[in-house]
MARTINU-668358 format. One record per atom (N, C-alpha, C): residue number from 1; residue in one letter; atom name; x, y, z. Coordinates in nm, 4 decimals, padded with zeros to 6 digits. Each point is the difference from the previous one (the first is absolute). Example, Ala and Ser with C-alpha at 12.3 -4.5 7.8 and 13.67 -1.06 7.14 Angstrom:
atom pos: 1 code: A site: N px: 01.3190 py: -00.5690 pz: 00.7800
atom pos: 1 code: A site: CA px: -00.0890 py: 00.1190 pz: 00.0000
atom pos: 1 code: A site: C px: 00.0900 py: 00.1200 pz: 00.0000
atom pos: 2 code: S site: N px: -00.0350 py: 00.1050 pz: -00.0720
atom pos: 2 code: S site: CA px: 00.0820 py: 00.1190 pz: 00.0060
atom pos: 2 code: S site: C px: -00.0770 py: 00.1090 pz: 00.0730
This chain:
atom pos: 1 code: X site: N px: -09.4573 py: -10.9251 pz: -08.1499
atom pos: 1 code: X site: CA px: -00.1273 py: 00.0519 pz: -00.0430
atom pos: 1 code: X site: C px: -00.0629 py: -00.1039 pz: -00.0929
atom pos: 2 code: X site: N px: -00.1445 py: -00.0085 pz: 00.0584
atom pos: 2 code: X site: CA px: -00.0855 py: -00.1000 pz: -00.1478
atom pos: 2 code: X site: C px: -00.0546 py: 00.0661 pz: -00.0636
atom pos: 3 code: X site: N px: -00.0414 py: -00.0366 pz: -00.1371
atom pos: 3 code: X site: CA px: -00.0589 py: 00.0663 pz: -00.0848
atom pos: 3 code: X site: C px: -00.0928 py: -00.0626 pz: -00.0724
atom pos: 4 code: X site: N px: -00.1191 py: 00.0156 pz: 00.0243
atom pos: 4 code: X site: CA px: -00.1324 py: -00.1067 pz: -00.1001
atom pos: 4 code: X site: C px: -00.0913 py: 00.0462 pz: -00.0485
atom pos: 5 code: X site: N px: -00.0114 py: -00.0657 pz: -00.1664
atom pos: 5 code: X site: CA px: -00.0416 py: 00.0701 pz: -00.0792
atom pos: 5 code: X site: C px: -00.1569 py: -00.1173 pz: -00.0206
atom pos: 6 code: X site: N px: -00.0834 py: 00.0403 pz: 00.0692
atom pos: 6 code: X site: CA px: -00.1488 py: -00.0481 pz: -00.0275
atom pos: 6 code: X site: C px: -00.0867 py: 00.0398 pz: -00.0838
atom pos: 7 code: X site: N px: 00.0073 py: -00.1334 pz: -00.1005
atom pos: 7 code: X site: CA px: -00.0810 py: 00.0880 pz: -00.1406
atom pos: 7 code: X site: C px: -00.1612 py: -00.0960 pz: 00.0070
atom pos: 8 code: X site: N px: -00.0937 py: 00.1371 pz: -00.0061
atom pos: 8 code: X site: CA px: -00.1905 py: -00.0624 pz: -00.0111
atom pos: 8 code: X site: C px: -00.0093 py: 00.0369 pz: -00.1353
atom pos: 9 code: X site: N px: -00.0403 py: -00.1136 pz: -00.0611
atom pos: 9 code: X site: CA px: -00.1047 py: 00.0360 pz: -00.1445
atom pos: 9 code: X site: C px: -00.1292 py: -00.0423 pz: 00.0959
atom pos: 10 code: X site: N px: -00.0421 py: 00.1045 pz: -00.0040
atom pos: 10 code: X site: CA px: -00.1692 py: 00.0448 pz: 00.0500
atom pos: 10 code: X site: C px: -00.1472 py: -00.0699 pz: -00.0892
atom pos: 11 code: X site: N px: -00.0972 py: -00.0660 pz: -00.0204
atom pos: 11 code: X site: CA px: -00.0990 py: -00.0045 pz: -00.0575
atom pos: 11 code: X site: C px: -00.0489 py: 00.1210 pz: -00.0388
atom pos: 12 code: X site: N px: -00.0390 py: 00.0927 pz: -00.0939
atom pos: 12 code: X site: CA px: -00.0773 py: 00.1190 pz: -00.0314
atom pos: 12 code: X site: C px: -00.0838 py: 00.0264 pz: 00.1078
atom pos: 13 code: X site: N px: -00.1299 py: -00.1093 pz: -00.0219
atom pos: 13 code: X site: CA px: -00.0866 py: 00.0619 pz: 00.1107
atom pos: 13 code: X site: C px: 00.0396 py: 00.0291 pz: 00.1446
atom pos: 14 code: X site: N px: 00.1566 py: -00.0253 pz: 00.0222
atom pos: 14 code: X site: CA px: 00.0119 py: -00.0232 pz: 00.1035
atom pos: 14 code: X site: C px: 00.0844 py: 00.0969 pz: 00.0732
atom pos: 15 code: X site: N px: 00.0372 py: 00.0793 pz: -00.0694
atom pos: 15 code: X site: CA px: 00.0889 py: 00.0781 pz: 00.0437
atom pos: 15 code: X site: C px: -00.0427 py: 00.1065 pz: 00.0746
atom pos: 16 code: X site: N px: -00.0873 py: 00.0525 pz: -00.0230
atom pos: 16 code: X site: CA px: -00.0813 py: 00.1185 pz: 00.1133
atom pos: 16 code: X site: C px: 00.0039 py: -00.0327 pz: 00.1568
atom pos: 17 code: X site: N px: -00.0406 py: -00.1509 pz: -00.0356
atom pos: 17 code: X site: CA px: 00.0227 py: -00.0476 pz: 00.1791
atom pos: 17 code: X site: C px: 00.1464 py: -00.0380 pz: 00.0433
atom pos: 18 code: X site: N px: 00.0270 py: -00.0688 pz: -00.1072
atom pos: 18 code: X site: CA px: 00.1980 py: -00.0186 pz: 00.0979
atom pos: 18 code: X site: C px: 00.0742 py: 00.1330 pz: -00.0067
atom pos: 19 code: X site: N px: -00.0411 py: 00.0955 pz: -00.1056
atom pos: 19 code: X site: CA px: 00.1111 py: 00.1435 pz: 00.0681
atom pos: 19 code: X site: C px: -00.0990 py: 00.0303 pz: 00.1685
atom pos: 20 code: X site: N px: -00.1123 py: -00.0369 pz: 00.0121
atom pos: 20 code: X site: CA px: -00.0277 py: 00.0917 pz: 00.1434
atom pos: 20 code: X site: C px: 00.0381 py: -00.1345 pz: 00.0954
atom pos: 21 code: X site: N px: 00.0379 py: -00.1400 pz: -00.0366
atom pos: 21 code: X site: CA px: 00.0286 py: -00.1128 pz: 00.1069
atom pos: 21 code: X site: C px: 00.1209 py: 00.0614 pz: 00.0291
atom pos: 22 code: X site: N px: 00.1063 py: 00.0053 pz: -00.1161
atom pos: 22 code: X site: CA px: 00.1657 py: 00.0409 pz: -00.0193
atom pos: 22 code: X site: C px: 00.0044 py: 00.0883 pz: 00.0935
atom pos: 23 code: X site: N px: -00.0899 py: 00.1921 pz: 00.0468
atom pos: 23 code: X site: CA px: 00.0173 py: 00.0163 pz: 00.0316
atom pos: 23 code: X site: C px: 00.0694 py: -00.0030 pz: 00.1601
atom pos: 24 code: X site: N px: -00.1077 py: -00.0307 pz: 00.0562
atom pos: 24 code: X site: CA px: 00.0463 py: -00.0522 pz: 00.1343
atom pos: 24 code: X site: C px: 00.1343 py: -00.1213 pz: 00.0006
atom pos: 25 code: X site: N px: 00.0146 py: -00.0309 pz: -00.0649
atom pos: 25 code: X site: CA px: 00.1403 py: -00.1058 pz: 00.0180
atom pos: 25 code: X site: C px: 00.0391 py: 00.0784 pz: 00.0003
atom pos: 26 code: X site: N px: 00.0574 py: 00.1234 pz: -00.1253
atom pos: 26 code: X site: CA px: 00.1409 py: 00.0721 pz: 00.0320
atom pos: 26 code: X site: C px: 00.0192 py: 00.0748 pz: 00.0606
atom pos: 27 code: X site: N px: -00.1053 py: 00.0937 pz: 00.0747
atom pos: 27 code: X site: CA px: -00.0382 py: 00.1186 pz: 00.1349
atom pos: 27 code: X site: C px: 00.0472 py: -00.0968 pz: 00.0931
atom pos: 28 code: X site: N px: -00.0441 py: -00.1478 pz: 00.0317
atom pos: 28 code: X site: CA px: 00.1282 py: -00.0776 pz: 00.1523
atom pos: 28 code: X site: C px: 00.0577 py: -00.0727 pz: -00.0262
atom pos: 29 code: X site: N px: 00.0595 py: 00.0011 pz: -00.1437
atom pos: 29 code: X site: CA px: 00.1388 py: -00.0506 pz: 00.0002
atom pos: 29 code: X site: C px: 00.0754 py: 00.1048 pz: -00.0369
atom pos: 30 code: X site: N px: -00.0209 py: 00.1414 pz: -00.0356
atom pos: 30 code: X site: CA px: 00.1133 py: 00.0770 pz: 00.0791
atom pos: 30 code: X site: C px: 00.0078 py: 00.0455 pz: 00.1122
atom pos: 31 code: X site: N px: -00.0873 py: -00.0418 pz: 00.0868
atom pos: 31 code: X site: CA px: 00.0343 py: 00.0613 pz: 00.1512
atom pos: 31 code: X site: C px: 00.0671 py: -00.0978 pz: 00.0720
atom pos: 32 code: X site: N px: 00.0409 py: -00.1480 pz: -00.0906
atom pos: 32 code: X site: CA px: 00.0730 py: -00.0760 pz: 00.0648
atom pos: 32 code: X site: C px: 00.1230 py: -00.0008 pz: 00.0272
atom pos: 33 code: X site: N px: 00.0708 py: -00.0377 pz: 00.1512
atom pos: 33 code: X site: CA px: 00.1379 py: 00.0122 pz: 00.0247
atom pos: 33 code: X site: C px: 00.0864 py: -00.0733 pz: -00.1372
atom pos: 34 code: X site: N px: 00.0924 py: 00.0545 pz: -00.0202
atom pos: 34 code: X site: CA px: 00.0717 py: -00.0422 pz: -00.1399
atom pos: 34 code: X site: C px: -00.0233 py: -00.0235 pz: -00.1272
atom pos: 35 code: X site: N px: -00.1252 py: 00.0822 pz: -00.0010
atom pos: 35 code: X site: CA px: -00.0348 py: 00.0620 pz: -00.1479
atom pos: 35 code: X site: C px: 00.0440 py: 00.1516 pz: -00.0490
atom pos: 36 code: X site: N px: 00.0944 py: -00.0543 pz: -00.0806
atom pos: 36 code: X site: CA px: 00.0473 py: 00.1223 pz: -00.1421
atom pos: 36 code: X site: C px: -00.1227 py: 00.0342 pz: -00.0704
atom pos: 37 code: X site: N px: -00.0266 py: -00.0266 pz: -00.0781
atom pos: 37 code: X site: CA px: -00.0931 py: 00.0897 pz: -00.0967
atom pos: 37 code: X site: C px: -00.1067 py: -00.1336 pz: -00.0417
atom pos: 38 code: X site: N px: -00.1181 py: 00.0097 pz: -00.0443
atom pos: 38 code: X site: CA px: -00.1250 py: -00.0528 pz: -00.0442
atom pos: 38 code: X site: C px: -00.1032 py: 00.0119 pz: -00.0320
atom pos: 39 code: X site: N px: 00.0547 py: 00.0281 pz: -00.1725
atom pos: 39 code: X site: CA px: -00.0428 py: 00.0486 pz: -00.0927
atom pos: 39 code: X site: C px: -00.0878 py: -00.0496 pz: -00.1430
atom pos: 40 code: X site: N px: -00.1195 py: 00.0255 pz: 00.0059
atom pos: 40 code: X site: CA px: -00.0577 py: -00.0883 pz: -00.1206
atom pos: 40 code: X site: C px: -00.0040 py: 00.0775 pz: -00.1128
atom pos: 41 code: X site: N px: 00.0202 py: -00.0510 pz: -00.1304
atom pos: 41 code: X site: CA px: 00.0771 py: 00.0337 pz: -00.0834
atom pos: 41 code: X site: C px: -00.1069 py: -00.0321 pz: -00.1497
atom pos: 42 code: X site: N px: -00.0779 py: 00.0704 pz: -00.0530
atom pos: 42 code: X site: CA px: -00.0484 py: -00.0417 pz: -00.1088
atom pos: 42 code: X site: C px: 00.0465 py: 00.0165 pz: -00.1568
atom pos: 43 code: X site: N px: -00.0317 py: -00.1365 pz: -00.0955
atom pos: 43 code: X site: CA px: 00.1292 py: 00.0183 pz: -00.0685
atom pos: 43 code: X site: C px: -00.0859 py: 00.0637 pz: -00.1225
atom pos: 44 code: X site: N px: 00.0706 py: 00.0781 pz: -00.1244
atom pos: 44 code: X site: CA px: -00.0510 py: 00.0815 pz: -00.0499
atom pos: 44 code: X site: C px: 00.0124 py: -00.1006 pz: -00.1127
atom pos: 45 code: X site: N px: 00.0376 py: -00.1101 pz: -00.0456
atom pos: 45 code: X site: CA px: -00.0167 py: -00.0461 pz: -00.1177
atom pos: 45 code: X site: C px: -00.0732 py: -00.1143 pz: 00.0001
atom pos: 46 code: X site: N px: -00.0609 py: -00.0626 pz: 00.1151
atom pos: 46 code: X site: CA px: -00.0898 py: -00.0726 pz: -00.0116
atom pos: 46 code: X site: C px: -00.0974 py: 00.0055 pz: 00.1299
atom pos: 47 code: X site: N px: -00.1538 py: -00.0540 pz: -00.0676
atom pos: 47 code: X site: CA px: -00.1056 py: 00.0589 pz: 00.0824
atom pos: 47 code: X site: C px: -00.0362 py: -00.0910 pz: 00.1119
atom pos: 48 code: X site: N px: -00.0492 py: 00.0846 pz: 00.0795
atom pos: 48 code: X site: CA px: 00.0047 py: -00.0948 pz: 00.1527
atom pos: 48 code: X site: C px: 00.1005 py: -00.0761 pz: 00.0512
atom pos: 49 code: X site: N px: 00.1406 py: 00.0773 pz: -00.0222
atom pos: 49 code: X site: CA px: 00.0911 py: -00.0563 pz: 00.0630
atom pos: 49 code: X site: C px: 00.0606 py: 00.0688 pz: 00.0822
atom pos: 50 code: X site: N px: 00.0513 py: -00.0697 pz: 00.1381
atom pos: 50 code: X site: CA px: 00.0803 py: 00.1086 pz: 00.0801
atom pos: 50 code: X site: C px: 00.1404 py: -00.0916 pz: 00.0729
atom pos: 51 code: X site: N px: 00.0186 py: 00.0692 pz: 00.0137
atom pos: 51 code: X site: CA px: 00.1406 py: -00.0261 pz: 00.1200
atom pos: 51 code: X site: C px: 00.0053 py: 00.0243 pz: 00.1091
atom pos: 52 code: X site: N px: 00.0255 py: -00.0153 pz: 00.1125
atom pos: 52 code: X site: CA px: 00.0082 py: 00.0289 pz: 00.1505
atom pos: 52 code: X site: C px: 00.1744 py: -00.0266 pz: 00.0322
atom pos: 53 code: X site: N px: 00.0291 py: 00.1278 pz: 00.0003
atom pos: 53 code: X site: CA px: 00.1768 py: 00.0014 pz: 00.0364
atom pos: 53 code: X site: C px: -00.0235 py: 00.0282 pz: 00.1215
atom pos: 54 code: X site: N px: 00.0946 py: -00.1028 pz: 00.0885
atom pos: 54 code: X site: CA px: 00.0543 py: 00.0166 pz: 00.1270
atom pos: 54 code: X site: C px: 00.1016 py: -00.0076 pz: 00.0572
atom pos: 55 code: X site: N px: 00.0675 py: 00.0623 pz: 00.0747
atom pos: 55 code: X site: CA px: 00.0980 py: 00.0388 pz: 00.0599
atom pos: 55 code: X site: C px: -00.0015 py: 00.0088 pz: 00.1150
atom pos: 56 code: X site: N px: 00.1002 py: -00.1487 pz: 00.0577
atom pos: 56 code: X site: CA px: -00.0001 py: -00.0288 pz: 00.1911
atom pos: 56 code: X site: C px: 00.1568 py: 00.0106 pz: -00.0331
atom pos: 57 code: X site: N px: 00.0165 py: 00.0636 pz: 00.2003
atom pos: 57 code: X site: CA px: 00.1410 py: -00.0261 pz: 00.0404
atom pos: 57 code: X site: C px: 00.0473 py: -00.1527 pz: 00.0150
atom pos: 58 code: X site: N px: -00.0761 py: -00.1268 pz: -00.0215
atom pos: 58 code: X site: CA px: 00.0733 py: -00.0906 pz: 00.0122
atom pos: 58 code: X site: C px: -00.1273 py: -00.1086 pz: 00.0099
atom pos: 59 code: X site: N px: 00.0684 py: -00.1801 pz: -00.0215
atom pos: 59 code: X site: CA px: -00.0800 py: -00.0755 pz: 00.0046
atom pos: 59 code: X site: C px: -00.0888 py: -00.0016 pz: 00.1202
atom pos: 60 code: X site: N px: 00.0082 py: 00.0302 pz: 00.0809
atom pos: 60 code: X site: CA px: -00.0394 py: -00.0320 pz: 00.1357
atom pos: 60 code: X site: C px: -00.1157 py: 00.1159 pz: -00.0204
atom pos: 61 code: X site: N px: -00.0050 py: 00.1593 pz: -00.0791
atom pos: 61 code: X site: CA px: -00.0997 py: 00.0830 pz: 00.0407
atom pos: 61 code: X site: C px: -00.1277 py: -00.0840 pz: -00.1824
atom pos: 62 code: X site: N px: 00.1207 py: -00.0862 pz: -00.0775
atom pos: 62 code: X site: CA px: -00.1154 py: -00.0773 pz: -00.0873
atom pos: 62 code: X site: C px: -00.1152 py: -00.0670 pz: 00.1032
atom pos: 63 code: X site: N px: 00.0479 py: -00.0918 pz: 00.0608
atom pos: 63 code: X site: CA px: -00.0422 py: -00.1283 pz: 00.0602
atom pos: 63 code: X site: C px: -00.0920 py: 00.0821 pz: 00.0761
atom pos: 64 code: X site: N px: 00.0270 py: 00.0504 pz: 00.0994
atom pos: 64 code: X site: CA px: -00.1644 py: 00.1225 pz: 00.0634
atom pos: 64 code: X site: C px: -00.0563 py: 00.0938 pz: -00.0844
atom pos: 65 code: X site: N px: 00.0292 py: -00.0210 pz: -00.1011
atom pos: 65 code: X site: CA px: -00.1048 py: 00.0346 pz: -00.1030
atom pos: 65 code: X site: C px: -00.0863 py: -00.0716 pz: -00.0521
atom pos: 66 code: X site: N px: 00.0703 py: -00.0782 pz: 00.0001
atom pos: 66 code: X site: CA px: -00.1112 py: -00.1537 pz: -00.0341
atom pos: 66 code: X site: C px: -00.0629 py: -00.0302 pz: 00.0536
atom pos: 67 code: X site: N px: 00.0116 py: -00.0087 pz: 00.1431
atom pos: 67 code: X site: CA px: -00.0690 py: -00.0537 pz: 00.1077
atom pos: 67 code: X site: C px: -00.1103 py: 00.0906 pz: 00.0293
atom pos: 68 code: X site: N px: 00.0296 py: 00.1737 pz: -00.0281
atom pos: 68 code: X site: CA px: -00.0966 py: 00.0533 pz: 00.0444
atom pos: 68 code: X site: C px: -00.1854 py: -00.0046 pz: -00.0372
atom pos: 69 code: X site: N px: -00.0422 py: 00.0235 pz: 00.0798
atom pos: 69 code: X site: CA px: -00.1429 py: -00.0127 pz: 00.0127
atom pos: 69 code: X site: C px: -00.0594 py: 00.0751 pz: -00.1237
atom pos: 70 code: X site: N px: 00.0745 py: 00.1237 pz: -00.0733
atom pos: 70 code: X site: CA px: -00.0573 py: 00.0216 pz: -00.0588
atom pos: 70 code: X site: C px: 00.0249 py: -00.0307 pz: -00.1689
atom pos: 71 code: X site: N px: 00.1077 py: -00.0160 pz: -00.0166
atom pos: 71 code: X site: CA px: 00.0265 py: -00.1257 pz: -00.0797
atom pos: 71 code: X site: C px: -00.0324 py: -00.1112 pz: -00.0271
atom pos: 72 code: X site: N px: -00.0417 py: -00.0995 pz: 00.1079
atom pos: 72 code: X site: CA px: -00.0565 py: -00.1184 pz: -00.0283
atom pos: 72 code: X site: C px: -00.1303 py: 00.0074 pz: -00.0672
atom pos: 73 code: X site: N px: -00.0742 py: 00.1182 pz: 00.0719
atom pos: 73 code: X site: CA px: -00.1462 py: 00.0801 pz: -00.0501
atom pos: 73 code: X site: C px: 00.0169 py: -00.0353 pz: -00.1315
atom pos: 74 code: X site: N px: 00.0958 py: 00.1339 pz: -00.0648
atom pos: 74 code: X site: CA px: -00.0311 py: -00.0120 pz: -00.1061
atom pos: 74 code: X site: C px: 00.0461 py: -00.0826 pz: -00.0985
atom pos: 75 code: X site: N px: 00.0868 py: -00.0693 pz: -00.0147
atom pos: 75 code: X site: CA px: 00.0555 py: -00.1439 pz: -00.0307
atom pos: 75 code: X site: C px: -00.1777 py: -00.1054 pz: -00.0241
atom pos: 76 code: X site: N px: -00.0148 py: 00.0111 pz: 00.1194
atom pos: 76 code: X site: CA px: -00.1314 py: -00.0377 pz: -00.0047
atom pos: 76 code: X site: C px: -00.1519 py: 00.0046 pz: -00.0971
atom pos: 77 code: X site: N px: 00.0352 py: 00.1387 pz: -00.0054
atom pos: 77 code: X site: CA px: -00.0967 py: 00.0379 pz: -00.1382
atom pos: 77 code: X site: C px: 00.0535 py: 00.0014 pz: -00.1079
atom pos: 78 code: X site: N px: 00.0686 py: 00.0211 pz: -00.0553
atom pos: 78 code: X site: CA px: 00.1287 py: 00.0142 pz: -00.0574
atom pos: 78 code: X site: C px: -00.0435 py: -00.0800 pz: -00.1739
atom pos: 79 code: X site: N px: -00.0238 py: -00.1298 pz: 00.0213
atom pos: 79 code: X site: CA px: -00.0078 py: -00.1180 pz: -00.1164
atom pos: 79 code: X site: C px: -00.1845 py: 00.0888 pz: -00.0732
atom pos: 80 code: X site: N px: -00.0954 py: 00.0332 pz: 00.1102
atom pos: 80 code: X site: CA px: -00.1270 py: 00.0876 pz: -00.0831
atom pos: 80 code: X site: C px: 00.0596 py: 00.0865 pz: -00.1198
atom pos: 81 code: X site: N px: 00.1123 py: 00.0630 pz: 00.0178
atom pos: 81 code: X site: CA px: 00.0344 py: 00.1114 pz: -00.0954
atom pos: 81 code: X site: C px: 00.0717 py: -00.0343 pz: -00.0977
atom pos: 82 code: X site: N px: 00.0684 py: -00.1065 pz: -00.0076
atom pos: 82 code: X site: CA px: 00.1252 py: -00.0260 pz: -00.0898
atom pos: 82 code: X site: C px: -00.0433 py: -00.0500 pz: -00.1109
atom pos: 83 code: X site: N px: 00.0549 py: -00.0147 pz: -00.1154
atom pos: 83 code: X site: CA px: -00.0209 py: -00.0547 pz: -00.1317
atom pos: 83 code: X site: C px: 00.1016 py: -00.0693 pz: -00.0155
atom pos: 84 code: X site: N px: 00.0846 py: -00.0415 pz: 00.0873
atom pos: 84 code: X site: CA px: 00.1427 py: -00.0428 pz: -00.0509
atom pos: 84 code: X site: C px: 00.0559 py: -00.0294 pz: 00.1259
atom pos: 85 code: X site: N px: 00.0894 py: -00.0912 pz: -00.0246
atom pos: 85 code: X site: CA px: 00.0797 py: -00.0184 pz: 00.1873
atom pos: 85 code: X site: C px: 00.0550 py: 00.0594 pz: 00.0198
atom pos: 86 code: X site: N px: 00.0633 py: 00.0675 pz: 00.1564
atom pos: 86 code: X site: CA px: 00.0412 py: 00.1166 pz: 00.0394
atom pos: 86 code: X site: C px: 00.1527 py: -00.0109 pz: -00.0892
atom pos: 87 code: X site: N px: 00.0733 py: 00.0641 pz: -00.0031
atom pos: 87 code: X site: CA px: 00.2085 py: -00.0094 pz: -00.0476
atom pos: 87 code: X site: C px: 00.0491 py: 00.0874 pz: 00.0916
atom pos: 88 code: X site: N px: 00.0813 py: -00.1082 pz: 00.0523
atom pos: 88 code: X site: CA px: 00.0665 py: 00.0790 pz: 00.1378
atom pos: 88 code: X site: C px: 00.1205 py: -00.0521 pz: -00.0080
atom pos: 89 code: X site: N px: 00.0610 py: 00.1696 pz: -00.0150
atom pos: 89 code: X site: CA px: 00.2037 py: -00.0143 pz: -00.0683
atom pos: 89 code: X site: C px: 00.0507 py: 00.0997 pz: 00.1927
atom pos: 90 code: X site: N px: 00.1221 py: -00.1170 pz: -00.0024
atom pos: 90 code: X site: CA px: 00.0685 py: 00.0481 pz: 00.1449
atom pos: 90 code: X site: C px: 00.1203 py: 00.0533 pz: -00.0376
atom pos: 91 code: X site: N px: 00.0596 py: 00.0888 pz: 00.0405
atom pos: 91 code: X site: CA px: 00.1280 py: 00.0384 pz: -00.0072
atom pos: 91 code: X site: C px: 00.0675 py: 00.0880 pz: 00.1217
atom pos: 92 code: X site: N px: 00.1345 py: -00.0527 pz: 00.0520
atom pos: 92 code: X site: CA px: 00.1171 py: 00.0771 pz: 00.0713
atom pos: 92 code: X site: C px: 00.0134 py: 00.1146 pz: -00.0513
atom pos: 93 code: X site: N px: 00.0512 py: 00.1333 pz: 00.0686
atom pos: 93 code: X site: CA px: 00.0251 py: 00.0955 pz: -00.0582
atom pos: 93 code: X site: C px: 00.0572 py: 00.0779 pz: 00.1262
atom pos: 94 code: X site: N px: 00.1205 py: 00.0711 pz: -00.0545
atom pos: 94 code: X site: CA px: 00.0323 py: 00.1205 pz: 00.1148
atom pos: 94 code: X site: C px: -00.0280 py: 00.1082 pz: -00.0440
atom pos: 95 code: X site: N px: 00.0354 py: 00.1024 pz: 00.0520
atom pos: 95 code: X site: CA px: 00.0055 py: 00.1366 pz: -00.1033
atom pos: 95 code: X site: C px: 00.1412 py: 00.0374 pz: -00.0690
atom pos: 96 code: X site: N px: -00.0021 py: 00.0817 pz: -00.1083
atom pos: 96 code: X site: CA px: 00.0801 py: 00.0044 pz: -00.0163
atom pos: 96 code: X site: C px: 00.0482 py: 00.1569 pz: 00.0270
atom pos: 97 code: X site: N px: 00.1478 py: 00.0245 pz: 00.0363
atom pos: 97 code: X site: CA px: 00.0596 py: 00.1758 pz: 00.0035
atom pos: 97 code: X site: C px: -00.0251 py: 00.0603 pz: -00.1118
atom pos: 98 code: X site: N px: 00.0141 py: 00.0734 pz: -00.0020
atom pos: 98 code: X site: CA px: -00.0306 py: 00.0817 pz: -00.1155
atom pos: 98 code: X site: C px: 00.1151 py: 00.1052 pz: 00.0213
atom pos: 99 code: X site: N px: 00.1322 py: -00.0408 pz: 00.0440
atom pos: 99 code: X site: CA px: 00.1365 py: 00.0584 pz: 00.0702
atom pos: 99 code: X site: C px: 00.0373 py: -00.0780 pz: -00.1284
């Protein structure tokens, strides 16, 4: 399992439009084959910041994520909104029992 933690510091004025860009990324990147969960995440101690946690069954459902069409989109617009360069943390992970 991958696990990536995509953090936006947003411009102020800017945030009205990247939560409605964001939307559509994460409506088809969870309908993608080997997507776990993808989830944007706003943080409560500092302003205009968010996270985008994701969760694929494996490198291979990363890599067609990347590639996809609607990703590149927004990748694309992506630098209009930011105040800061994207931080993008990768991590392995299984689950764990709870046995």
């Amino acid at each position: 399992m991958i696990i990536i933690h995509a953090g936006f510091q947003i411009k102020p004025d800017q945030e009205a439009a990247f939560l409605t860009e964001i939307r559509s990324l994460i409506q088809e990147s969870r309908s993608e084959s080997g997507n776990i969960s993808y989830d944007l995440m706003k943080d409560t101690e500092h302003d205009h910041a968010y996270t985008m946690v994701e969760v694929w069954k494996d490198a291979e459902a990363v890599g067609s994520h990347n590639a996809s069409d609607h990703f590149q989109a927004f990748v694309s617009k992506a630098p209009q909104y930011l105040s800061a360069p994207l931080s993008i943390k990768s991590f392995e992970g299984n689950e764990l029992s709870n046995e």
